[in-house]
C-alpha positions, 0 to 999 in steps of 0.5 A, spaced: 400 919 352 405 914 350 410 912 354 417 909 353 425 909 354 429 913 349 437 913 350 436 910 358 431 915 360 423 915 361 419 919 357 411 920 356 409 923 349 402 927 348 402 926 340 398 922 335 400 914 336 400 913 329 405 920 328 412 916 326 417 915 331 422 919 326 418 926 328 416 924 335 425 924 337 426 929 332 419 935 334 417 932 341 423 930 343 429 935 340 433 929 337 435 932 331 441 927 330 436 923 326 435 924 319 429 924 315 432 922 308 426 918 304 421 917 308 419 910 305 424 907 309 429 906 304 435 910 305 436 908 311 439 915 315 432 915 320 435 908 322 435 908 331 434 902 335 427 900 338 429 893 343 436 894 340 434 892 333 435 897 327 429 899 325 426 905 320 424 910 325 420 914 318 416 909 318 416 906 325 409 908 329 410 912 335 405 907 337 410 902 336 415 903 341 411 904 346 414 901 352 421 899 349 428 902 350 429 907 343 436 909 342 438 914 338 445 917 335 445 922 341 445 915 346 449 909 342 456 912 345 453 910 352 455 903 349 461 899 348 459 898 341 457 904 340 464 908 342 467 903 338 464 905 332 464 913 333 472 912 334 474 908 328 468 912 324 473 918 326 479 916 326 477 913 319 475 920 317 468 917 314 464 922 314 464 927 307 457 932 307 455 926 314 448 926 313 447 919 312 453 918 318 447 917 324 444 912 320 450 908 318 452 908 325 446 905 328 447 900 323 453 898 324 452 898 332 446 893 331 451 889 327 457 888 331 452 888 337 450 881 333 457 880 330 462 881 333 467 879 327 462 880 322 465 878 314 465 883 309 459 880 306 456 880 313 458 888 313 455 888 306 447 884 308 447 890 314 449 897 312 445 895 304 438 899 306 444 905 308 445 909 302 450 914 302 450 921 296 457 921 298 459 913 296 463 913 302 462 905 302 469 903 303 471 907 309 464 906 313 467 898 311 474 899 313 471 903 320 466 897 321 471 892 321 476 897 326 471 897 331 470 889 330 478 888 331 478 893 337 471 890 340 475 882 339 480 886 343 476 888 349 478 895 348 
């Protein structure tokens, strides 16, 4: 049984502790908002938060989390950061097939929860593990750098 806290509430799975985290939130949990994309933690769309740092969750043991604070695409608008990025993610009209849009967004969360007025090379350095079919690095720039201006602001 592994015990942890995904998105402020306490859980216990019975799985294998070696099982990824991606299919622990995804099969035991029902959190389906995170993807699976490559498996190899290259591509970026299984990206949650474990203590508030962005990691793979494909590649990730649920062992590994035991004990920590897991935030999914489900949870992250519970913050401030996290509403910031979905607004001007939607008001920037980001998504186009949307599939890598949950791991881009958890991306941009653990930046601007780090960096609240990140360069664009700093934006570059964060989302670069965060690949996109649809190549909507121009609008997921621009949205990251609307939810800094409206985090700056307090608003």
């Amino acid at each position: 049984m592994v015990q942890l806290n995904v998105n402020s509430k306490a859980v216990s799975i019975d799985a294998d502790p070696e099982m990824p985290l991606l299919w622990a939130l995804r099969e035991e949990l029902q959190l389906t908002g995170t993807k699976f994309g490559c498996g190899m933690a290259l591509c970026g769309a299984c990206t949650v938060h474990l203590d508030g740092q962005a990691v793979r969750a494909c590649q990730t043991p649920l062992s590994a989390a035991a004990g920590k604070r897991v935030t999914t695409i489900e949870g992250i608008g519970a913050s401030p950061v996290g509403q910031a990025v979905q607004a001007a993610w939607n008001a920037g009209d980001v998504p186009q097939c949307g599939y890598c849009q949950s791991g881009q967004v958890m991306s941009a969360c653990a930046l601007l929860a780090q960096n609240k007025k990140p360069s664009d090379a700093d934006i570059d350095g964060a989302m670069s593990g965060n690949l996109c079919r649809c190549g909507t690095y121009h609008q997921i720039r621009a949205a990251i750098q609307v939810a800094a201006v409206t985090l700056q602001r307090g608003a």
